[in-house]
C-alpha positions as CSV (number, residue, x, y, z in Angstrom):
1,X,0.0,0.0,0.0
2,X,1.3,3.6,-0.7
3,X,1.1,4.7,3.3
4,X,3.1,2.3,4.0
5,X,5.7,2.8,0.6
6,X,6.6,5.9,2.4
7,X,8.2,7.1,5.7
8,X,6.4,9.4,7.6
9,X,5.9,13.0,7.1
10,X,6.8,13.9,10.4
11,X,10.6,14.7,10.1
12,X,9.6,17.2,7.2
13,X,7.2,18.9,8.7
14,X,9.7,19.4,11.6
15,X,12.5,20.4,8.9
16,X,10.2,22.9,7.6
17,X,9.2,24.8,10.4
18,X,11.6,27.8,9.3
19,X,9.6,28.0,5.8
20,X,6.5,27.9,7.4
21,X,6.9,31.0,10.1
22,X,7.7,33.0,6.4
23,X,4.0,31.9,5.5
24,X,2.4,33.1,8.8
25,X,-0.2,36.2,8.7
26,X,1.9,39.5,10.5
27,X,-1.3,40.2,12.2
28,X,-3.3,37.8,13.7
29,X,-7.4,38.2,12.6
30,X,-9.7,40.2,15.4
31,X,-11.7,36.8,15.7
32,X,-11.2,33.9,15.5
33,X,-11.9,32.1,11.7
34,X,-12.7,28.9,9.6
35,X,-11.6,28.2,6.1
36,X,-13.6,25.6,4.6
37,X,-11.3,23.8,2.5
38,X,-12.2,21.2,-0.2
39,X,-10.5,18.4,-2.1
40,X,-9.9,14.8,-3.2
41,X,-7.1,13.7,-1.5
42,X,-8.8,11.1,-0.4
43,X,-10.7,10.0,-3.8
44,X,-10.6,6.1,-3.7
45,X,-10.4,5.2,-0.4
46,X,-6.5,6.1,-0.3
47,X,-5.3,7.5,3.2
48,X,-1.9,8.3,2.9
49,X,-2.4,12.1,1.8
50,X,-5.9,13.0,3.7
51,X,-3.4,11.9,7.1
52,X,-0.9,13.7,6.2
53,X,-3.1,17.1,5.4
54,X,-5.1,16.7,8.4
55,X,-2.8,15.4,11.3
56,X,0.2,17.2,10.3
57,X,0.4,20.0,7.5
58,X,-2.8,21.4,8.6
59,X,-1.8,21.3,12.1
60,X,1.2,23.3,11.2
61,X,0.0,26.0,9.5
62,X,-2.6,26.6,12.1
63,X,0.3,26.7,14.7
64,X,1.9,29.3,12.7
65,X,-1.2,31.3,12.2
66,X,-3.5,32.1,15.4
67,X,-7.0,32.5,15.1
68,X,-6.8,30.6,11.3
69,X,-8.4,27.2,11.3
70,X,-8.9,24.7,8.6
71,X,-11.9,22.6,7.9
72,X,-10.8,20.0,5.0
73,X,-13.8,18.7,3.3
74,X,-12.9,15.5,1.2
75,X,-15.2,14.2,-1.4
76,X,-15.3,11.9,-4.4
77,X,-13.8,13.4,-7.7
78,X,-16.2,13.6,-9.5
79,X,-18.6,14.3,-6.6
80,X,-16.8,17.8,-6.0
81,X,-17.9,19.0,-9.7
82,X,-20.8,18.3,-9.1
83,X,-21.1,20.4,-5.8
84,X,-18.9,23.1,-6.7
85,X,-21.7,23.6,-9.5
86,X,-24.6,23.4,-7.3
87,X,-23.0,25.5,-4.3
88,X,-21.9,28.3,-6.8
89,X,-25.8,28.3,-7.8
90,X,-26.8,28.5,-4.3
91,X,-24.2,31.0,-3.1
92,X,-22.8,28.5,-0.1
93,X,-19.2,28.1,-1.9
94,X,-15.8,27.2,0.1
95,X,-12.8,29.3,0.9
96,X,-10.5,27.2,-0.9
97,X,-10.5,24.4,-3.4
98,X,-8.4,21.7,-5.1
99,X,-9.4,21.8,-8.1
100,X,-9.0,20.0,-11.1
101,X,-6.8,22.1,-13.4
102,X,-9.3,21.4,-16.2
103,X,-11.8,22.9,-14.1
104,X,-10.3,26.3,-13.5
105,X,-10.6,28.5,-16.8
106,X,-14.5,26.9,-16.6
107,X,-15.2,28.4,-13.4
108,X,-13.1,31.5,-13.6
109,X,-15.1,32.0,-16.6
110,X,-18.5,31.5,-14.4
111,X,-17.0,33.8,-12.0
112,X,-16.5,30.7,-8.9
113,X,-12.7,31.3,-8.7
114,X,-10.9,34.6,-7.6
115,X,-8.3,35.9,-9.5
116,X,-5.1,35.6,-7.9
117,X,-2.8,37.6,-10.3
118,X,-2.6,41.0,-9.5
119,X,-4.5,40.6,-6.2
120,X,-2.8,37.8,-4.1
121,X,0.4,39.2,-2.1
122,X,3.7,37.8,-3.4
123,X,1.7,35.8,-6.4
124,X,4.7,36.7,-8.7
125,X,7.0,35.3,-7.0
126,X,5.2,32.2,-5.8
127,X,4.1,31.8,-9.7
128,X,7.9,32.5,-11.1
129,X,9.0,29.1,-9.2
130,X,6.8,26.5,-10.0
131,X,7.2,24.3,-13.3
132,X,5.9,26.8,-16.5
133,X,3.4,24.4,-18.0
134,X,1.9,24.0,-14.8
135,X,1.1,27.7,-14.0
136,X,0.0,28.0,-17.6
137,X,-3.4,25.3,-16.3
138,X,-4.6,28.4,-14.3
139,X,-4.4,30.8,-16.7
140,X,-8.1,32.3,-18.0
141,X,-8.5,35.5,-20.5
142,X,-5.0,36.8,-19.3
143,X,-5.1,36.5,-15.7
144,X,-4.1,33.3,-13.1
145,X,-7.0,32.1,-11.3
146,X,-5.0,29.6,-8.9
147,X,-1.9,28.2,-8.4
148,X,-0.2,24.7,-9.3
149,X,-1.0,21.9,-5.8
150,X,0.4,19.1,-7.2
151,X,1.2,17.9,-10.8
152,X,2.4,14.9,-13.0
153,X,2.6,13.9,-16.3
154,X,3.1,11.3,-19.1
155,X,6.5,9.4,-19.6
156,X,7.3,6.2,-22.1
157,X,6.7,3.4,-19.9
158,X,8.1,0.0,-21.4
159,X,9.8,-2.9,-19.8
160,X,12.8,-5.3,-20.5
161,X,10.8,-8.1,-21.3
162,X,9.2,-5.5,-24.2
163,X,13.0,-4.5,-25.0
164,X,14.6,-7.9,-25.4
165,X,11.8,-9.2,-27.4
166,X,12.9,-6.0,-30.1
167,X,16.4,-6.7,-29.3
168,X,17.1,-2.9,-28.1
169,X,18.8,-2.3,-25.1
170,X,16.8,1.1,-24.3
171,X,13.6,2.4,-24.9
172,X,12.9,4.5,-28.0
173,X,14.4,8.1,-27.5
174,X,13.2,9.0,-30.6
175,X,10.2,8.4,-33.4
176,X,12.4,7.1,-35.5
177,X,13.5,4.6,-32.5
178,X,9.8,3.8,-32.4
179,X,9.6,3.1,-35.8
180,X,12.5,1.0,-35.7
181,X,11.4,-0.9,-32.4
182,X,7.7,-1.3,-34.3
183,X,9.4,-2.9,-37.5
184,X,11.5,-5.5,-34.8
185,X,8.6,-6.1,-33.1
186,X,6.8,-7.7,-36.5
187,X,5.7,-11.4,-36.1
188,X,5.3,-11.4,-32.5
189,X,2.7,-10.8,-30.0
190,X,4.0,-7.7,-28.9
191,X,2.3,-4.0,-30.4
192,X,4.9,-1.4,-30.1
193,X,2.3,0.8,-28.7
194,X,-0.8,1.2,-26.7
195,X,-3.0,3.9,-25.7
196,X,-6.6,4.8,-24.3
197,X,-8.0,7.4,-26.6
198,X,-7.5,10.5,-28.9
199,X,-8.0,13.1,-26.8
200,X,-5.4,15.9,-26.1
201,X,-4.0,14.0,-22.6
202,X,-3.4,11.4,-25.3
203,X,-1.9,13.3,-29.0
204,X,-0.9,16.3,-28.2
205,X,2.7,14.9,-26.4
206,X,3.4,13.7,-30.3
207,X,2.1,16.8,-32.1
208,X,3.7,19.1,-29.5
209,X,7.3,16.5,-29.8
210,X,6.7,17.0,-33.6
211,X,7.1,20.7,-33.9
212,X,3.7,21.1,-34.0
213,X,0.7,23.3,-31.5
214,X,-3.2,23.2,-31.5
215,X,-3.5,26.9,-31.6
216,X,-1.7,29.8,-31.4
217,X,-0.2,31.8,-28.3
218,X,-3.2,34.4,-28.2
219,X,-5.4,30.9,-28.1
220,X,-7.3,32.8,-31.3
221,X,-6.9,30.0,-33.8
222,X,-6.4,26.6,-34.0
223,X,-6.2,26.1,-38.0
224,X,-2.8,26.7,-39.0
225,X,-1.4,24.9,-36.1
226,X,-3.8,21.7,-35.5
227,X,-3.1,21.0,-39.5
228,X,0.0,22.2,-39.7
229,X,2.8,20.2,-41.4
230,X,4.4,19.8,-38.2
231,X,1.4,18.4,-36.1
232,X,0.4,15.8,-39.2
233,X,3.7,14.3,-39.0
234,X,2.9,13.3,-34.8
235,X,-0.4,11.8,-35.5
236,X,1.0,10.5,-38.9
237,X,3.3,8.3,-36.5
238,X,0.3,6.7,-34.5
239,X,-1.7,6.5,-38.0
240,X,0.7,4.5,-39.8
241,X,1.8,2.0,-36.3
242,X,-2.0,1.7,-36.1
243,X,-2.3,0.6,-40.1
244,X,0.6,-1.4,-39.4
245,X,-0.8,-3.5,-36.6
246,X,1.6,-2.1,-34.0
247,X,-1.2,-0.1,-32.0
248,X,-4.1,-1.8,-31.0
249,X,-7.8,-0.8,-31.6
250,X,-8.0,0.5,-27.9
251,X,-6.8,3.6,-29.6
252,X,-9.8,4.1,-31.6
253,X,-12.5,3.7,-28.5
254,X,-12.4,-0.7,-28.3
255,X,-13.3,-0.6,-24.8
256,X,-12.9,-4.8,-25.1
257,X,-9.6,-4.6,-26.0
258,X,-6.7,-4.9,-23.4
259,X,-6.3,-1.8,-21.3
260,X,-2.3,-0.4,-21.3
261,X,-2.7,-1.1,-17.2
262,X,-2.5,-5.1,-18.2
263,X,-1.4,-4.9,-21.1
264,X,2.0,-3.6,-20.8
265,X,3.4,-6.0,-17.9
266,X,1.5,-8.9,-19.6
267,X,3.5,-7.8,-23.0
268,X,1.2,-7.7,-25.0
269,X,2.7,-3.9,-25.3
270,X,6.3,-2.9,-25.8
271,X,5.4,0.7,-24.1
272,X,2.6,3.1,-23.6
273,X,2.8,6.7,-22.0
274,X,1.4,6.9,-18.6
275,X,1.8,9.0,-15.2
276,X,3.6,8.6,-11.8
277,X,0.1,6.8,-10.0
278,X,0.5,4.0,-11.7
279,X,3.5,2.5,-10.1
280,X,1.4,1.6,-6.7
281,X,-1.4,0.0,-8.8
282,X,1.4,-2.2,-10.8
283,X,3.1,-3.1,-7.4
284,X,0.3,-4.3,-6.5
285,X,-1.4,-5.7,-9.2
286,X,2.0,-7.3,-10.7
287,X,4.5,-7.3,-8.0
288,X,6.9,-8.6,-10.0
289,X,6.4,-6.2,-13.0
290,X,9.3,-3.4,-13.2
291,X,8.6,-0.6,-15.3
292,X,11.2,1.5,-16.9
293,X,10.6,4.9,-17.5
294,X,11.6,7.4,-20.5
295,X,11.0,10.6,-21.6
296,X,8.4,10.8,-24.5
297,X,10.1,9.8,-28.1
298,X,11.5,13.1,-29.5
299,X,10.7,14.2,-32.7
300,X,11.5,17.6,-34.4
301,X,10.2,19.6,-31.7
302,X,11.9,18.0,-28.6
303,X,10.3,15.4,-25.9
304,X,7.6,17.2,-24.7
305,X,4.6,15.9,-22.6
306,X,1.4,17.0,-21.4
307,X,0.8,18.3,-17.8
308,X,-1.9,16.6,-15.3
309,X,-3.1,17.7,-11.4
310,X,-4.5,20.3,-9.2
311,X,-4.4,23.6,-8.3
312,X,-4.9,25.5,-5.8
313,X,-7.8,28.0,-6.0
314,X,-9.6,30.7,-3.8
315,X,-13.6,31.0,-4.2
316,X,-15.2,34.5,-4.2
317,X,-17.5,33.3,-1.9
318,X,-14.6,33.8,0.3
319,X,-15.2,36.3,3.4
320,X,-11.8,36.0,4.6
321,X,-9.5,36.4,1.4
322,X,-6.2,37.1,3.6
323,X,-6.5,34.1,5.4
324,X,-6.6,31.8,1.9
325,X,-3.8,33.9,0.2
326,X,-1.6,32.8,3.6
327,X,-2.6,29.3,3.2
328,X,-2.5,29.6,-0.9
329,X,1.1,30.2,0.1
330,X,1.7,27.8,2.8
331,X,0.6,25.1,-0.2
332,X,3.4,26.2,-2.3
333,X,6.3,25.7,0.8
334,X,8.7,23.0,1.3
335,X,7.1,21.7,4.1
336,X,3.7,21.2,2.2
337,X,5.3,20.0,-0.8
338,X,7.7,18.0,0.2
339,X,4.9,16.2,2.5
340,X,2.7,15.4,0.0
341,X,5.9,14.0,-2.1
342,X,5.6,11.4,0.8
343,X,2.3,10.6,0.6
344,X,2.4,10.2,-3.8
345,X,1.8,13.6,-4.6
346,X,4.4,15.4,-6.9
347,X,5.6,18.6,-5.8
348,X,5.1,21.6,-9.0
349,X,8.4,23.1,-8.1
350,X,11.7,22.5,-9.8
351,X,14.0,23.0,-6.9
352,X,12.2,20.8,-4.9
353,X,13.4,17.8,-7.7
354,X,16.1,16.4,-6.6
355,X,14.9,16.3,-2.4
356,X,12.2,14.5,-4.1
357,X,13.4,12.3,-6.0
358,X,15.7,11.4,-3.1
359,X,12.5,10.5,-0.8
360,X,10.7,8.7,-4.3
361,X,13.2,7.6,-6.3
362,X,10.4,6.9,-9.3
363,X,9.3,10.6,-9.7
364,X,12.7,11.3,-11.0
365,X,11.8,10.7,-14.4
366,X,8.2,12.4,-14.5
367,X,10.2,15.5,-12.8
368,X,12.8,15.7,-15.9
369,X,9.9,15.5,-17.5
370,X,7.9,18.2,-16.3
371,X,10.6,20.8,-17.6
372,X,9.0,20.9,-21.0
373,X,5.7,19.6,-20.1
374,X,2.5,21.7,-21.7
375,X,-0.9,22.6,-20.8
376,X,-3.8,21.3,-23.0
377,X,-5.8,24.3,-24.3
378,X,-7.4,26.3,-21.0
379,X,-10.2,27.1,-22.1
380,X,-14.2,26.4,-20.6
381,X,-14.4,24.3,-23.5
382,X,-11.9,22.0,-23.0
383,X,-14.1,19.2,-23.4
384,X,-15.3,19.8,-26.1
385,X,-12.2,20.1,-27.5
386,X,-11.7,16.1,-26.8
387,X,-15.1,15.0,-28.0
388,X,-13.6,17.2,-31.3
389,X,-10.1,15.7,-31.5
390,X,-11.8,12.0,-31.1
391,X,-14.6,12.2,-33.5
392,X,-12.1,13.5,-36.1
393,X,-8.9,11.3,-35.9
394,X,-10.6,8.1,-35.8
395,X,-11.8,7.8,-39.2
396,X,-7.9,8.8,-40.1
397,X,-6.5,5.9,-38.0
398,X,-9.0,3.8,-39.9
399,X,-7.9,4.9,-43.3
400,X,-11.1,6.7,-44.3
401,X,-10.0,10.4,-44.8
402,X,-6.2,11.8,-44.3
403,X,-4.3,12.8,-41.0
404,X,-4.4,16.2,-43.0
405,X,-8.3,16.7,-43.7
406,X,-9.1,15.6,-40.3
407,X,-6.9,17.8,-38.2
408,X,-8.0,20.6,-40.8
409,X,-11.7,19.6,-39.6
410,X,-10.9,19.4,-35.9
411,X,-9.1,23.2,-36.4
412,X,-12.2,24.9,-38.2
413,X,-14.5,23.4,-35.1
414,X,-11.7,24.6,-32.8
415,X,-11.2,27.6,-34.2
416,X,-15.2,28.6,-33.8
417,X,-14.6,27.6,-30.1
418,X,-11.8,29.9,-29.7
419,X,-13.9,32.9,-31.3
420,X,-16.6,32.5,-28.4
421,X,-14.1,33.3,-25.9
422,X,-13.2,36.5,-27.5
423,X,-16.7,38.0,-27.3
C-alpha cells in the first residue's frame, strides 16, 4: 500500500518549520476564523495524503497562524464538480479548493474562482518558481486564477521483457527509435504501442514532440497549427503503427480490448505513456512487473509531454481572502510539498526535484519531464475540444479520410470555439 511505501511526514514537517513562520499572517485576525477547504485527496479510499493534510500539514500552519483554522472537506472526484456547480448556484461556496486544473478556466469564466494575479500578495514570486506548464493550467483570458498543488505527467513506460523481445537495449528516444522498435517487433505478439484514446491527454505529447501546437499563443486559432505540417507528421506516426498493426484498436475507442494497465506488464505492449500513479497499482497488481521509464520519443520539436493535477484555487465566496492567500502560500512551501511527495503527490516546483526524487526515487523521471511539459488548451471548452479531437482522428486511424483533412476539420471546429471566448 502507498502509506506504507513511504516514511512518515513527520521529520519534514519538523524540517520545515523555518519556511512555514515565512507563510504566517503578520497580524493575527480580530476573531477567531474557519476556512472551509475542499479536495480529493482522499478520492478512492487512499489514506496516505488526507493523514498527512489533516494530522500534520494542517496542524502546522494553524500553529503558525492564530485564530486561522482549517476545515478540510474530502469528497469523491467527480462528486466535487458536481457540488462546486450546485454550491456556486446556491451562493454557499468554500474558501479554498483543489481543483482539477481542467476545471479552472470553466469556473473563472463563471466567475467561482478569484483571480489571484494581480490581487494575491507575493503571487509573482510564488508563480515565477513553479514548473511553467503547470502555472499556464490556471491561466483564463489573461489572468491566473490559482496556483499549481500538485502535478504529473506522461513518460514512455516500457519494460525489458518488451526491449529484449525488439532486441534494443533502451527504450525508443526517438520516433524514428519507435519506428525501428515497431518494424523489430513484427511477427510477434508484442504491439509497439498502446493507448486509451484520442484526446489531447493522449496526441498532443506527439504533435507538441513533432514541432507542432493546437492553436496559437493568443489561443485565437487553431487552423494553421492543429493541420500544420508539423502536427500531421505526430499523428502520422500513431496512423501509420495503427495501419501497421503495432497499436491496437483501444486507440480508436475498443473498450474490449486490453487496457495499457494489463497490457504492458502482460507484454502484449512494448510501451505506452502513462503517469507517476500508476506504479502503486502495478506493485500491487504485478508485484513482479518493473517498469522503466523514459521521456516521451522526441521528434523535431523535442520530448515534450502534457501536464496533469490540481491547483490551488480561492472562491469568491470567500469572506476572509487574507486568510486563503496565507494558506495559498503555505501550499506552495517545502514543508507542504515536500509532505505530499511522501504521501504520492508530486511537488510543482523545480527545486524541490532532486529532495524529491531522493524520498521517491520513481518521480525522477516524470520531474525531468515536467521541464517541458505543456498545458492542454485552457479554455471552458476543453471538453469539447476532446469529443472534437476524437470524432475526427478516428476515421484517419482507420484509413477513411487523411491525418491532414481531419486535423483541418478538428481546427475549423476549434477555431469557432476559440472565437466565443473573445466576445
Amino acid at each position: 500500500m502507498r502509506h506504507t511505501r513511504f516514511a512518515s511526514a513527520g521529520a519534514l514537517v519538523a524540517v520545515g518549520g523555518i519556511i512555514l513562520a515565512g507563510c504566517s499572517s503578520a497580524n493575527a485576525p480580530a476573531e477567531d476564523i474557519t476556512l472551509t477547504f475542499w479536495g480529493t485527496y482522499g478520492n478512492g479510499g487512499n489514506s496516505a495524503q488526507t493523514e498527512v493534510l489533516e494530522n500534520e500539514l494542517i496542524p502546522a500552519f494553524e500553529e503558525a497562524n492564530p485564530g486561522v483554522s482549517v476545515n478540510y472537506v474530502d469528497m469523491p472526484y467527480d462528486g466535487l464538480k458536481q457540488k462546486l456547480t450546485t454550491s456556486a448556484a446556491g451562493g454557499e461556496l468554500p474558501d479554498l479548493i483543489r481543483s482539477d486544473i481542467g476545471w479552472v478556466s470553466q469556473f473563472a469564466q463563471l466567475g467561482v474562482y478569484r483571480k489571484l494575479s494581480g490581487e494575491m500578495p507575493d503571487f509573482k514570486k510564488l508563480a515565477a518558481d513553479v514548473y511553467p506548464g503547470t502555472l499556464e493550467t490556471t491561466a483564463w483570458n489573461g489572468d491566473y486564477y490559482g496556483l499549481p498543488l500538485n502535478t504529473n505527467t506522461r513518460v514512455l513506460v516500457t519494460d525489458k521483457t518488451a526491449l529484449d523481445a525488439a532486441g534494443i537495449e533502451a527504450p525508443p528516444a526517438t520516433f524514428d527509435d519507435l519506428r525501428e522498435m515497431a518494424e523489430a517487433l513484427e511477427g510477434t505478439d508484442v504491439a509497439a504501442f498502446a493507448d486509451s484514446g484520442l484526446s489531447a491527454w493522449n496526441v498532443m505529447p506527439w504533435i507538441w514532440s513533432a514541432g507542432g501546437d493546437i492553436a496559437d499563443s493568443d489561443l485565437t486559432k487553431a487552423s494553421g497549427y492543429l493541420d500544420s505540417p508539423e502536427s500531421v507528421s505526430g499523428v502520422q506516426l500513431l496512423v501509420d503503427l495503427y495501419q501497421a498493426g503495432q497499436i491496437p484498436n483501444l486507440i480508436t475507442g475498443n473498450t474490449g480490448a486490453t487496457s495499457t494497465s494489463d497490457g504492458l506488464p502482460t507484454n502484449a505492449y512494448a510501451s505506452i505513456l502513462d503517469g507517476p500513479w500508476m506504479q502503486d497499482i502495478w506493485a500491487g497488481q504485478y508485484p513482479d512487473f518493473e517498469p522503466i521509464y523514459a521521456p516521451v520519443p522526441a521528434g523535431d520539436g523535442g520530448s515534450i509531454s502534457v501536464v496533469g493535477g490540481e491547483s490551488i484555487v480561492v472562491t469568491e465566496g470567500t469572506a476572509h481572502a487574507d486568510a486563503a492567500y496565507d494558506f495559498v502560500a503555505f501550499t506552495q512551501s517545502e514543508q507542504y510539498q515536500l509532505g505530499m511527495a511522501q504521501a504520492g503527490q508530486m511537488s510543482v516546483k523545480p527545486s524541490l526535484a532532486e529532495k524529491q526524487a531522493e524520498l521517491v526515487p520513481y518521480f525522477g523521471a516524470f520531474a525531468d519531464q515536467l521541464e517541458t511539459a505543456r498545458a492542454r488548451l485552457p479554455i471552458p471548452q476543453a471538453g469539447e475540444v476532446d469529443t472534437i479531437l476524437n470524432t475526427e482522428l478516428v476515421p484517419a486511424f482507420e484509413g477513411t479520410t487523411t491525418v491532414e483533412a481531419a486535423l483541418a476539420s478538428a481546427a475549423a471546429q476549434i477555431d469557432e470555439l476559440l472565437a466565443e471566448n473573445q466576445n
